[in-house]
Structures are given as structure tokens and as C-alpha cells.
N, C-alpha and C positions, 0 to 999 in steps of 0.2 A: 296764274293769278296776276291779274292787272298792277301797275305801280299807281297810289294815289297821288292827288295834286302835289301834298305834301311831303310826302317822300321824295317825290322830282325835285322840288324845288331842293331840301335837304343833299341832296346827290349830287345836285348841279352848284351848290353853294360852299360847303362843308370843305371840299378839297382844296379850292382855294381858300379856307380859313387855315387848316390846321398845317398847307403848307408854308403857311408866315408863320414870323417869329412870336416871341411870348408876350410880345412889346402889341403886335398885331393882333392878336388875337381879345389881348387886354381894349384896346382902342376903340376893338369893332365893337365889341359887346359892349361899348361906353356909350355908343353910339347909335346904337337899334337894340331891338329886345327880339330879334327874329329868333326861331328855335334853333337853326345851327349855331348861330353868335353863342347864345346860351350851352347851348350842349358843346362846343369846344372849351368856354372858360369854364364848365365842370371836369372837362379830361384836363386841362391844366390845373386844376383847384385840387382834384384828387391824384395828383402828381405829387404836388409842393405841399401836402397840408400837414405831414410830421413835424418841420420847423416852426409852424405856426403851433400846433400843440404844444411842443416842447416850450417855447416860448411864454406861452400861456401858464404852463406848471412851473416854469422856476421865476414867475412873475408871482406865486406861492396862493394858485388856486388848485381846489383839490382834482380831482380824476375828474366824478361828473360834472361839476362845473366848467374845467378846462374842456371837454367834449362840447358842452351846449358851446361855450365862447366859441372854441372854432367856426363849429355849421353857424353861428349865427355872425362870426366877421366875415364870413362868405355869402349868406344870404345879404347884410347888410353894403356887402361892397357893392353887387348888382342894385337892391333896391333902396339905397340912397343914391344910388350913382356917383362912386368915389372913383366910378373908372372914370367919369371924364376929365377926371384932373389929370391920369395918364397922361405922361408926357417923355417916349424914348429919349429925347435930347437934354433931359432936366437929367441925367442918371440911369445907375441899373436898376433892374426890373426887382431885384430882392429888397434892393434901400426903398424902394418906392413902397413894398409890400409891407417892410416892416413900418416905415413911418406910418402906413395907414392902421396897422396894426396895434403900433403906440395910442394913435388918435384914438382910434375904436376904444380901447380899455380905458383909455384916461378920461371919456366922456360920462357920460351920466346913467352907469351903467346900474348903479342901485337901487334906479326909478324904475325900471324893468327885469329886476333881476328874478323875481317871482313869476315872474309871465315864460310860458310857453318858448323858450328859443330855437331858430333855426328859420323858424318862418315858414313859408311853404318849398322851400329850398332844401335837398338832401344830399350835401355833393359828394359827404365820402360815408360810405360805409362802417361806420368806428367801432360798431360790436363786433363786425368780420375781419375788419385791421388788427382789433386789439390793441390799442394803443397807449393804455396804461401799461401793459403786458410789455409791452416797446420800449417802453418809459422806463419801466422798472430795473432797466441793464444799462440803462446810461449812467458815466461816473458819476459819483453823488461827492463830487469837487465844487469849489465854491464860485463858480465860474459866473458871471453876470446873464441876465435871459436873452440881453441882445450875442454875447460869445456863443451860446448855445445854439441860436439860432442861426447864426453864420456856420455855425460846425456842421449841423445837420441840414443847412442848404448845400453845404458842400457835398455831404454824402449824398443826399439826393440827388445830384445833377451826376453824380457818377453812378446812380444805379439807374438813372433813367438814360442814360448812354450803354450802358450794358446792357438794359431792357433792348434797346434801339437796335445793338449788334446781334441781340440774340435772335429778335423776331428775321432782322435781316438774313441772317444764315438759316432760320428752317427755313425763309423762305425758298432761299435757293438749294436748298435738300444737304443744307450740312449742318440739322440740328443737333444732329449724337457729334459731329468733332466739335461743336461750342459747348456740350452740356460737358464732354471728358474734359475742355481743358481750360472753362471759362477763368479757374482759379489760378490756371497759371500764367495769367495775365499780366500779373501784376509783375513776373518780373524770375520765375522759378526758374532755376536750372538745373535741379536735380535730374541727373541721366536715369538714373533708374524708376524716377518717374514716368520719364517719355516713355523708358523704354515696356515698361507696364501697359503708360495708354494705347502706346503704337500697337502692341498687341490685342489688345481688346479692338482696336478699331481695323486691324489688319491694315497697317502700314510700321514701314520701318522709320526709327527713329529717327534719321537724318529728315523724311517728308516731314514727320509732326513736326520737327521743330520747324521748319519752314512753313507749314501750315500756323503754326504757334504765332512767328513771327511777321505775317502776313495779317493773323487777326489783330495783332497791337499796332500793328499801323494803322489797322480800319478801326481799331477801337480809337486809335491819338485823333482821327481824324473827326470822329463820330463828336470826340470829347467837344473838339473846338466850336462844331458846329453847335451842338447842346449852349455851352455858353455863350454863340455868336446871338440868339435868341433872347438871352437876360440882359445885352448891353444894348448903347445907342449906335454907338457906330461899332465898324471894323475893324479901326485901329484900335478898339478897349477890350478887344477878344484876349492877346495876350498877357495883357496886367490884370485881368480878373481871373483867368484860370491861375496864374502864376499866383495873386492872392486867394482861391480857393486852395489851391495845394499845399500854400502856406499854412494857411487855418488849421489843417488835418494832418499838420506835422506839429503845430503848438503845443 
């Protein structure tokens, strides 16, 4: 079967989109309405959109409501065009997301509140997320919507770094040693752990742990790169991991 115009053009476009950062991908889509542009800031919109939720709920609107506001700060970001105030060197990519996200609710949002939200725009999934569901295991501490929302960009950016290593490793045919020992990532050393995994995965326990300790390099490495994407420069990769790590020690 033949490739259409459109799918070439998509093919030939798309790679160079989503191999730029978060800052890039924001920018372009500020800037054309082409269908890749579009279809990359929906894989980064349904990446990041639990901290906007969360945010949303402890700003004390209910479930369905907090669902429409989300799809509809993401339809409204593309069809107001809040991306072209996007600006990597004004800050990071999360301050930017939440100021706009401030704006969004603080506007005149009860003159439309009856009307249909989301628009023709459907970027995440939210009955297959579950995201009340999601909601319902976060502490119910008295923590302000903007703390909330830094907590869970932080965890986001670390499960979208773990997404990152996992796809990497099936791809190179070591999906069964990330799925045995993704959890012990973080830092395990129980021996009689390896010594279980080793077995199941038929190696001994001195390789796992060297396989172990080989993955958390490429995981340290993966991390920085993930947050090299939400900043302006280079040099702000390690004060904002250093202050995401902080966030999720508070």
C-alpha cells in the first residue's frame, strides 16, 4: 500500500519535532497549526496533564468539572494561541505551564461554564486514565494547588524517564531484565533479591547487580536529559533536578 501525501509529509516532519525539547515542541506549535506540530504537543500534553488535574482539584473543583477544565486548558492553549508567548529563555517549561494555567481559571471562566468543554480537541484519555481514581490516593494534606502541582510534575518527569529507559531496553532485547528489576532502581540492595532475580533470569548475581548498576546510570542519564527539555539553558539542568528531588523529599 502506497504512503499518502500526508503521511510523508508527517514522516519526514514529526522526527525532527519530537527530537527537540519540550520548550521546542511548545514554540513550533505556537507557530503553525501543521498536523505534526499538533500531534507532538498532544504526546507532550498527555504526558504532563496529571499535574494540571491535580491542580485543578485542589483549586476545590469537583472530578467532572476538574476533567472538562483540563481538555479544555489544552484545547484553549493551541486555540487562543498561549503558545506564542512561549519563551525558553523567560524560564522553565512547568512555570510557564502553570502561569498559563493560573490565567486560564482566573479568566472568565463562569461565562462559559455551561457550554460543552474541550472543544474539538481530545488530548488525553481521562475515562481510560482514571483520574479521579488517581486522585483519590494522593495525601489529602493541606498542601497549597501550586505544591501539588510541583510534586506531581516531579513525579511525572521521573516516570516519563523510566517510560524512556523501559522502551529503550525492549528495544534492545532486554525487556524481561528491566521489567525484573525496574524497582530496584531506586537504590535496593537486598542480596536475596538479586539473588531470586538472577535466577529467574538465569544469571548470577554478581552480572545482575552489574546489569542493575549499569541501568541507573542510563536511568541518571536519561533523568537529566528529560529535565534538559523543561529548562532554557544547560546550565539550569542541575538546579531544577536538584529542586525537583527536593519537592519529593518535602
Amino acid at each position: 500500500m502506497g504512503t499518502s501525501e500526508s503521511e510523508q509529509e508527517l514522516e519526514a516532519t514529526a522526527p525532527r519535532i519530537f527530537a527537540t525539547t519540550h520548550w521546542s515542541v511548545v514554540v513550533a506549535a505556537g507557530q503553525d497549526s501543521s498536523e505534526p506540530s499538533r500531534r507532538a504537543l498532544e504526546t507532550l500534553c498527555s504526558a504532563y496533564w496529571y499535574p494540571i488535574y491535580v491542580y485543578v482539584r485542589r483549586k476545590g473543583y469537583g472530578a467532572d468539572d476538574a476533567q472538562d477544565l483540563t481538555q479544555e486548558f489544552f484545547a484553549q492553549l493551541i486555540a487562543k494561541q498561549h503558545l506564542r508567548l512561549a519563551d525558553r529563555t523567560k524560564g522553565r517549561f512547568r512555570s510557564f505551564l502553570l502561569a498559563t494555567l493560573h490565567y486560564f481559571l482566573a479568566r472568565e471562566w463562569t461565562r462559559a461554564h455551561r457550554q460543552k468543554r474541550g472543544g474539538q480537541y481530545q488530548f488525553v484519555s481521562l475515562d481510560q486514565e482514571a483520574p479521579e481514581e488517581r486522585y483519590q490516593h494522593e495525601p489529602a494534606h493541606g498542601d497549597t494547588p501550586e505544591s501539588n502541582f510541583e510534586r506531581q510534575w516531579a513525579l511525572t518527569v521521573l516516570k516519563q524517564t523510566m517510560k524512556a529507559l523501559g522502551e529503550e531496553c525492549a528495544a534492545e532485547g532486554r525487556g524481561n531484565l528491566f521489567r525484573e528489576v525496574n524497582h530496584l532502581l531506586s537504590g535496593e540492595r537486598d542480596g536475596a533479591t538479586y539473588a531470586r532475580i538472577g535466577e529467574r533470569l538465569s544469571m548470577t548475581e554478581n552480572a545482575l547487580r552489574v546489569a542493575v548498576h549499569r541501568l541507573r546510570q542510563r536511568y541518571g542519564e536519561l533523568l537529566r536529559a528529560e529535565v534538559a527539555e523543561t529548562v532554557g539553558t544547560e546550565g539550569e539542568v542541575e538546579e531544577e533536578l536538584r529542586y525537583l528531588l527536593q519537592v519529593l523529599s518535602d
